[in-house]
Every structure is written in C-alpha cells, then in structure tokens.
N, C-alpha and C positions, 0 to 999 in steps of 0.2 A: 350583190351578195350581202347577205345579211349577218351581223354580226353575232359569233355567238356569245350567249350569258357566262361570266364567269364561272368556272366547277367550284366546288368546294371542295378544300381539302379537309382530311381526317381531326385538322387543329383546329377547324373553328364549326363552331356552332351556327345556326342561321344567326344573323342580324351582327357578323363581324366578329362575337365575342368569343374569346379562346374556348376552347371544351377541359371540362375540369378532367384534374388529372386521376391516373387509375391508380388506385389504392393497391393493387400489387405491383408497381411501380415503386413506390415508397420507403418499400422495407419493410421491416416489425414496426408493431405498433408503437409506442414512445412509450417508458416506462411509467409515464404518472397515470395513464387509463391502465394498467397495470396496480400501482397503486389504488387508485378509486375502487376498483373490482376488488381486490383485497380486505378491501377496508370494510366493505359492502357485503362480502362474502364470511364476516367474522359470526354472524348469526347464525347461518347455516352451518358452519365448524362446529360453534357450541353444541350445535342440536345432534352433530354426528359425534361429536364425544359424548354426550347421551346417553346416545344411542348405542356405543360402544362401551360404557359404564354402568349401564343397567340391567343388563342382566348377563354378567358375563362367568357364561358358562364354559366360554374357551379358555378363561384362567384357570378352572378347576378340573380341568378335563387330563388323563392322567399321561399323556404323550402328545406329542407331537399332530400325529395322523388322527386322532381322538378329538387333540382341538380343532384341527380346522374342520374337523364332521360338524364339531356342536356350532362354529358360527351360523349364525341365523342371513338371509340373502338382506334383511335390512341391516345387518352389518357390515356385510359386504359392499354395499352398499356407500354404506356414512363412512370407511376408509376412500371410496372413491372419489367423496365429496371432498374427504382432509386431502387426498392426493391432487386434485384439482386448486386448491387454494395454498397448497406448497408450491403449485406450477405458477402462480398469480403473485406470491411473494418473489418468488424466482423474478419473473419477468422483472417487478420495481424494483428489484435492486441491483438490478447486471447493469454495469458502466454504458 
C-alpha cells in the first residue's frame, strides 16, 4: 500500500509558506492611506472649486428650481469630486 502525499490545506501556499491574508478580512482600511488619498486628492478639490467659481450662474439664477437648471454637468460633477474628498478626510480622522 502506497502512501498518500500530504493534501494541502486552504492556509498554506506550495512550498509550506502561510497564504497571505484577505484583505476583507481586515476591516477598513487604516486611516493614514486615508490621509495620503487626502492629501493627494487636494489638487483635484481646487480644480472643482474652479470649476464651481467660474462661471456661476447658479448663484444668479432667481429661485431655487432656476438654479439647479443653470448648473452645468461639469459642475455637478466637481461637487462630486469635493464630496469624494470629504469622504477621504472622513475616513483620516475617525478614531
């Protein structure tokens, strides 16, 4: 009777070494790749306040329903970039 080869289980990789662990495992990400993103993301903020200070026809516009006609889609736009980069301050500064 012939012996059989060990199986391998789900914890190791060939050649004995553990299998790296899975990243939704972990949790959130840790707040300083939060920061970095942040930080990195402050150029593109500028450029959507810009964008949003240049020709802003939704301040002069004489109601309510009148402004949000006159935004233009790249405005809509560069709030969704500022709303993206409030989610990325968020993230660096929650305990």
């Amino acid at each position: 009777m012939r012996d059989e080869a060990p199986r391998q289980s789900d914890s190791e990789t060939p050649g004995g070494l553990p299998a790296a662990p899975d990243a939704t495992e972990d949790g959130p990400p840790p707040p300083l790749n939060y920061g970095i993103l942040a930080v990195l993301w402050t150029a593109v903020s500028a450029g959507a306040v810009w964008l949003l200070l240049d020709d802003p026809a939704w301040a002069r516009a004489p109601g309510f329903l009148a402004a949000l006609r006159a935004v233009r889609l790249e405005q809509w736009l560069a709030v969704g970039l500022l709303g993206v980069h409030l989610r990325w301050l968020w993230g660096a500064w929650r305990p």
